[in-house]
VEXDREN-2710 file (C-alpha; in Angstrom, 1 decimal):
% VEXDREN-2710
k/r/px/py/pz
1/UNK/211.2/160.5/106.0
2/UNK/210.5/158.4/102.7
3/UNK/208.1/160.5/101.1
4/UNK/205.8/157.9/99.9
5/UNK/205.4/157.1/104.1
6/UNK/203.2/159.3/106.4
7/UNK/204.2/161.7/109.2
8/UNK/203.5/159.9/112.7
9/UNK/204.0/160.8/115.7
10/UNK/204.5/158.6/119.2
11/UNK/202.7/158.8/122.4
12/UNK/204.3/157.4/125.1
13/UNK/202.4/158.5/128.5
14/UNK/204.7/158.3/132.0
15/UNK/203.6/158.5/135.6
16/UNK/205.7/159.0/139.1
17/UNK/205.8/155.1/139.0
18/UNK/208.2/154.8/136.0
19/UNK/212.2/155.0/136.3
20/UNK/214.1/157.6/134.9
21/UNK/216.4/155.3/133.4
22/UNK/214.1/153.3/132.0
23/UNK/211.8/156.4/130.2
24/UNK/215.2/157.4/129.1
25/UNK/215.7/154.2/127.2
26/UNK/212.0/153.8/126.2
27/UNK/212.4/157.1/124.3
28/UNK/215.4/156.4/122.9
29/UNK/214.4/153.3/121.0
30/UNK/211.7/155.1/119.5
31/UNK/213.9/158.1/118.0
32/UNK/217.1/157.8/117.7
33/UNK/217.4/153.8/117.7
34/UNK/214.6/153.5/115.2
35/UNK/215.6/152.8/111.4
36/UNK/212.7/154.8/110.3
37/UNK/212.1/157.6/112.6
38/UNK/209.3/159.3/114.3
39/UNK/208.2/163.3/113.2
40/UNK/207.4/163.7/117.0
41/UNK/206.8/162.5/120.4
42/UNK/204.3/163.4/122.3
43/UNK/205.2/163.0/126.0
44/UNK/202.3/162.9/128.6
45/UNK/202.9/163.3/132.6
46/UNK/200.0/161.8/134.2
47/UNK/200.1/163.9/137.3
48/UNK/203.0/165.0/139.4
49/UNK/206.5/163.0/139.4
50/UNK/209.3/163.0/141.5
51/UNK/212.7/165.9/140.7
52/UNK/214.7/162.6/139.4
53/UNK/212.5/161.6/136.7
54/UNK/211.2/165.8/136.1
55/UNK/214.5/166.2/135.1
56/UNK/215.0/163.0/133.1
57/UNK/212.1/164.3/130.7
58/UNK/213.4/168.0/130.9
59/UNK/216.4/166.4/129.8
60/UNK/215.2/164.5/127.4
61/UNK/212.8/167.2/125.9
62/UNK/216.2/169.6/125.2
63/UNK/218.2/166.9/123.8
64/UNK/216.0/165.2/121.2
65/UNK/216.9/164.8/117.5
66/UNK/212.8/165.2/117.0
67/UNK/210.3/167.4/118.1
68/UNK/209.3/166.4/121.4
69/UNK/205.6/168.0/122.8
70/UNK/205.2/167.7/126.8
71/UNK/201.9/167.4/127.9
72/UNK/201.3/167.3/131.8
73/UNK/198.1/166.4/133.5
74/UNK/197.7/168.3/137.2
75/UNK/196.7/164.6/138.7
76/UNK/197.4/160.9/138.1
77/UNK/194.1/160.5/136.1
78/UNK/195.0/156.8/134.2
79/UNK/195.6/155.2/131.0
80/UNK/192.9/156.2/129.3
81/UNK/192.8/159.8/130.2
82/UNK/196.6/160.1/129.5
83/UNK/196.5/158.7/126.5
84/UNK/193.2/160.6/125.4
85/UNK/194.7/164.3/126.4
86/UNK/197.9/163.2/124.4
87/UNK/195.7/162.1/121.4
88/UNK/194.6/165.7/121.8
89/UNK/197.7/167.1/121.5
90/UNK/199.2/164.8/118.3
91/UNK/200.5/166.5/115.2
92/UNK/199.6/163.2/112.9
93/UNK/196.9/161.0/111.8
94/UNK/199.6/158.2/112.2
95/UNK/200.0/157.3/116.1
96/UNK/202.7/154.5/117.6
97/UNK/202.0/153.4/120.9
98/UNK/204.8/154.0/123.3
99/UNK/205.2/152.5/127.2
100/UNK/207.8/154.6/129.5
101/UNK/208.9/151.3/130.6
102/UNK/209.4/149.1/127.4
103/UNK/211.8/149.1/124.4
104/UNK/211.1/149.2/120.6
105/UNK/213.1/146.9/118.5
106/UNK/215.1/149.4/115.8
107/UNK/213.0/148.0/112.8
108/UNK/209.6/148.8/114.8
109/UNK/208.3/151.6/112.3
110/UNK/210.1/150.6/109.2
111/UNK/208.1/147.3/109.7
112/UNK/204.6/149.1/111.0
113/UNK/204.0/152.6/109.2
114/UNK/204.2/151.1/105.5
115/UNK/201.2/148.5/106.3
116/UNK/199.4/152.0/107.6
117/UNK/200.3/153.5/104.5
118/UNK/199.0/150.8/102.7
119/UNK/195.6/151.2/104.2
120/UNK/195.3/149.5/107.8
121/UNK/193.8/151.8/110.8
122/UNK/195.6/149.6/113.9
123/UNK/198.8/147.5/113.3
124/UNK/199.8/145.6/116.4
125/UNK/203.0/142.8/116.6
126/UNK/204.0/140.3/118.5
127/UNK/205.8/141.1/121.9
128/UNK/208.9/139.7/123.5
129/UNK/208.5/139.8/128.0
130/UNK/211.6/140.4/129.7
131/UNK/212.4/140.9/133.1
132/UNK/214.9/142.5/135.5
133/UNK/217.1/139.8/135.6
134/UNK/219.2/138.0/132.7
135/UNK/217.9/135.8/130.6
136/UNK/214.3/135.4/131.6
137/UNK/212.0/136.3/127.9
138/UNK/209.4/135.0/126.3
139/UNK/207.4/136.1/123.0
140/UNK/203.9/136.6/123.2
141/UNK/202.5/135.7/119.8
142/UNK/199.5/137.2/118.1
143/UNK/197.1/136.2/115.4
144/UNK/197.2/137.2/112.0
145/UNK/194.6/138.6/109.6
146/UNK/191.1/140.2/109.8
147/UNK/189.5/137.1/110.6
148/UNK/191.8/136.0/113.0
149/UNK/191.9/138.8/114.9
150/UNK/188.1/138.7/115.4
151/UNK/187.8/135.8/116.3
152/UNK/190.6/136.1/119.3
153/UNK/188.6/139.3/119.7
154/UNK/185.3/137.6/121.5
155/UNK/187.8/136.0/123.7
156/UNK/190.8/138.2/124.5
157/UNK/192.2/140.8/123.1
158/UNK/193.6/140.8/120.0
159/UNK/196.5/143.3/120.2
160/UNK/199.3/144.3/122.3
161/UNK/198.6/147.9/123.3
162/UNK/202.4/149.0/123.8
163/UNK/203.1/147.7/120.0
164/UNK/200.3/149.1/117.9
165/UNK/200.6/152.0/115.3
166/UNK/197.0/153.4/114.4
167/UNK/195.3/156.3/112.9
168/UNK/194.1/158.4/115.4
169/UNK/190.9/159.6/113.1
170/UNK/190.1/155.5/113.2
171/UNK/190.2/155.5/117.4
172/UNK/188.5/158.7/117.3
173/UNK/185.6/157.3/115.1
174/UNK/184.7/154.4/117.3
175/UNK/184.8/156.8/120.2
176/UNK/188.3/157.0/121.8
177/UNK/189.9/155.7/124.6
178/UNK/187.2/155.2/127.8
179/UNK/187.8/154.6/131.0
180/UNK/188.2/151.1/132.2
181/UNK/190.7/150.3/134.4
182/UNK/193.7/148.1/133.1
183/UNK/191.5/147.4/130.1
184/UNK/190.9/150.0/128.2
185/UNK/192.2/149.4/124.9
186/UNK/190.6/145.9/124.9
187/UNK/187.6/148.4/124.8
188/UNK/188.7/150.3/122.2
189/UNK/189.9/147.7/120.0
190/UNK/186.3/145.8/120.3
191/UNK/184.8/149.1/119.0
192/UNK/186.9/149.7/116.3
193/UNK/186.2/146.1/115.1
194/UNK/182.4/147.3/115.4
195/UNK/183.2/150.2/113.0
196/UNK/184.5/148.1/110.6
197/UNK/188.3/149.4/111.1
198/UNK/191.1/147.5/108.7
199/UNK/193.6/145.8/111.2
200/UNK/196.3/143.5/111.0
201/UNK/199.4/142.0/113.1
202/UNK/202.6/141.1/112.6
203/UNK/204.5/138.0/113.2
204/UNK/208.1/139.8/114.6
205/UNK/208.2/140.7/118.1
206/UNK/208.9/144.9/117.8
207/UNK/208.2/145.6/121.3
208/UNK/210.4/144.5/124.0
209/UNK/207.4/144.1/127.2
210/UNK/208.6/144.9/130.7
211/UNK/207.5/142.4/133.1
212/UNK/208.0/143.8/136.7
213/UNK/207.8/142.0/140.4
214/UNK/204.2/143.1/140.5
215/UNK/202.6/142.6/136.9
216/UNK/200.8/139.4/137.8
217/UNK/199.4/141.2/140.7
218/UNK/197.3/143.1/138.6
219/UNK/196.5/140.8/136.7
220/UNK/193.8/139.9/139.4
221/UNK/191.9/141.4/142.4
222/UNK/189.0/142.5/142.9
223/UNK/189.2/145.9/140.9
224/UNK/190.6/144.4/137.9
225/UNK/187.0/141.7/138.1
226/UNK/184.8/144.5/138.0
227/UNK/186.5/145.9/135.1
228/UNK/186.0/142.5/133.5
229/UNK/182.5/142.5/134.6
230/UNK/182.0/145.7/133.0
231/UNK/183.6/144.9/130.1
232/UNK/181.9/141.9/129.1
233/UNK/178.5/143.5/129.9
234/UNK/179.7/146.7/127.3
235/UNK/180.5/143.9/124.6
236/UNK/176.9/142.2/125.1
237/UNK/175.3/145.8/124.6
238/UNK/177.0/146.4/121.6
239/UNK/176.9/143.2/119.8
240/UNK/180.5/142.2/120.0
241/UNK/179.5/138.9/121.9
242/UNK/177.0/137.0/122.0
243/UNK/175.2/135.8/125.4
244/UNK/177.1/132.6/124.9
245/UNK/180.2/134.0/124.9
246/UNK/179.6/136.6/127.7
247/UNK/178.9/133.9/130.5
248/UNK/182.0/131.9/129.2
249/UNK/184.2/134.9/129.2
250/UNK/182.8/136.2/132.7
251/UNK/183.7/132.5/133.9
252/UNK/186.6/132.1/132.8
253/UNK/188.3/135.5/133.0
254/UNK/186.4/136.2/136.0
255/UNK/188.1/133.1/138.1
256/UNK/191.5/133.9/136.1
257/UNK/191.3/137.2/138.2
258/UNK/190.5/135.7/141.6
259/UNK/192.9/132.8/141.9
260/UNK/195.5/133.6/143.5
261/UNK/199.0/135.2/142.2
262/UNK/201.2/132.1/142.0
263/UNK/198.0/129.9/140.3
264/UNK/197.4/132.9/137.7
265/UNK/201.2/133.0/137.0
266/UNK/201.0/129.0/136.3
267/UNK/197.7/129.5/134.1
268/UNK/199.2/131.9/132.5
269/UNK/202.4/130.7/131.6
270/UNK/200.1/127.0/130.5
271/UNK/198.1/129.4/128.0
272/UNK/201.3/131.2/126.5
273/UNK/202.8/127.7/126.3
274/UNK/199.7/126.4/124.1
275/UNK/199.2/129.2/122.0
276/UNK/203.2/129.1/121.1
277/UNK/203.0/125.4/120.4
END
C-alpha cells in the first residue's frame, strides 16, 4: 500500500442467485487482479445459498492474498440491508463497491482511491455492459464534476452503484443505505448531495456490468413503479426536486417502468445512444 493512499476495504454482497464462477471471478478482479490492492474484503451472504457457491466463498475465504471478513445474514433481506450489515462490519473509512456478478478493470483503485485521498466522499466511473455471449458491450457514460452530477441528479441517478469508492463516515452522515427496492443507492446518493458530500466521476469504464437474460425485466413492473413513486415523493420532502421536476420524473420514469420489456429495452438502448453521442 503507497503510504500516502488510505486503507479501504471492498464490500461485495452475494445471494443464492449469483454463480460460483462468476463470485469467484468478481473477487478476483478486486484482489489479486487489481494494480493497487484492497486491505480487505468484506463478504456478505444475504441469506442462505446453495453447497456449490458455500463452498466457492469457503474456498475463496482460505485462499485469499488479503484479509477476507464473512458476514452472513440468516434471510435474504436485500441490497440495502446487505450492504448496511457489511458497512457495519468494514475495517476502513474508504469503501469500494463490489457486485458478485461483475468484474473490475485491474487499474480500478489505482484510478479511484487517490481522488478519495485527495478529498472526495463518492467517486463513481463509467461502466462497460457485457453479456453472456461474445461480443455484445456497451459503455455507459457518466457526467463529470459537481455540477454535473447534480444536475443528472434531479433526473437520474448520477452514479453507477457497482463502481463507486466512498467514505463510509460520508454514507453514514446522510443516513445510510434505506430500503427501497432496486433503488436504493439512487436514495442515498440524493442525500449525500443534500449533505453537501464532495463527489466526482470518472471518464474510464473500471467496472465491467453484467447484463443477464432478465435485467430489463426488472427494470419495470409494478414493484419497481412503487419504488419510483416512493422515491420521487422522498426527493420532494427533502428538497432535492422541485414539484416541477417530481410530476416530470413520475411521468416519465413511471411509464419507462410499465411499457413493456422489448419497448423499455428499445428506449433504453435510444437514451444510451443519445447520451454517448
Amino acid at each position: 500500500m503507497n503510504a500516502d493512499l488510505p486503507s479501504f476495504s471492498v464490500l461485495m454482497p452475494f445471494y443464492a442467485g449469483d454463480r460460483p464462477e462468476q463470485v469467484e471471478q468478481a473477487f478476483r478482479s478486486v484482489t489479486v487482479d487489481q494494480h493497487l490492492r484492497p486491505d480487505e474484503v468484506v463478504l456478505v451472504q444475504d441469506g442462505p445459498v446453495g453447497d456449490d457457491l458455500s463452498a466457492t466463498v469457503a474456498g475463496i475465504v482460505a485462499g485469499s492474498v488479503v484479509p477476507v471478513r464473512l458476514v452472513t445474514l440468516s434471510r435474504n433481506s436485500g441490497l440495502a440491508e446487505a450492504l448496511a450489515a457489511g458497512l457495519a462490519e468494514v475495517a476502513h473509512d474508504v469503501v469500494a463497491r463490489m457486485d458478485a456478478d461483475d468484474v473490475s478493470v485491474p487499474e480500478r483503485f489505482a484510478v479511484q482511491i487517490p481522488r478519495i485521498a485527495a478529498g472526495l466522499d463518492v467517486v463513481g466511473s463509467a461502466i462497460t455492459e457485457f453479456g453472456d455471449a461474445a461480443g455484445t458491450t456497451r459503455t455507459r457514460p457518466v457526467p463529470q464534476g459537481a455540477e454535473a452530477i447534480a444536475q443528472q441528479a434531479r433526473l437520474r441517478s448520477p452514479f453507477h452503484h457497482p463502481s463507486v469508492v466512498y467514505r463510509a463516515s460520508a454514507v453514514a452522515a446522510a443516513g445510510g443505505y434505506r430500503d427501497l427496492a432496486m433503488l436504493e443507492d439512487y436514495w442515498l446518493w440524493a442525500r449525500m448531495l443534500m449533505a453537501g458530500a464532495q463527489v466526482d466521476n470518472v471518464p474510464d469504464a473500471l467496472v465491467l456490468y453484467r447484463i443477464g437474460d432478465g435485467a430489463y425485466g426488472r427494470r419495470g413492473g409494478w414493484a419497481l413503479l412503487r419504488s419510483e413513486l416512493a422515491l420521487q415523493a422522498a426527493f420532494a420532502r427533502i428538497g432535492f426536486t422541485t414539484p416541477v421536476q417530481r410530476w416530470r420524473n413520475v411521468a416519465v420514469r413511471g411509464i419507462y417502468r410499465l411499457v413493456p420489456e422489448r419497448l423499455r429495452k428499445l428506449a433504453y438502448r435510444a437514451a444510451f445512444a443519445r447520451r454517448s453521442g
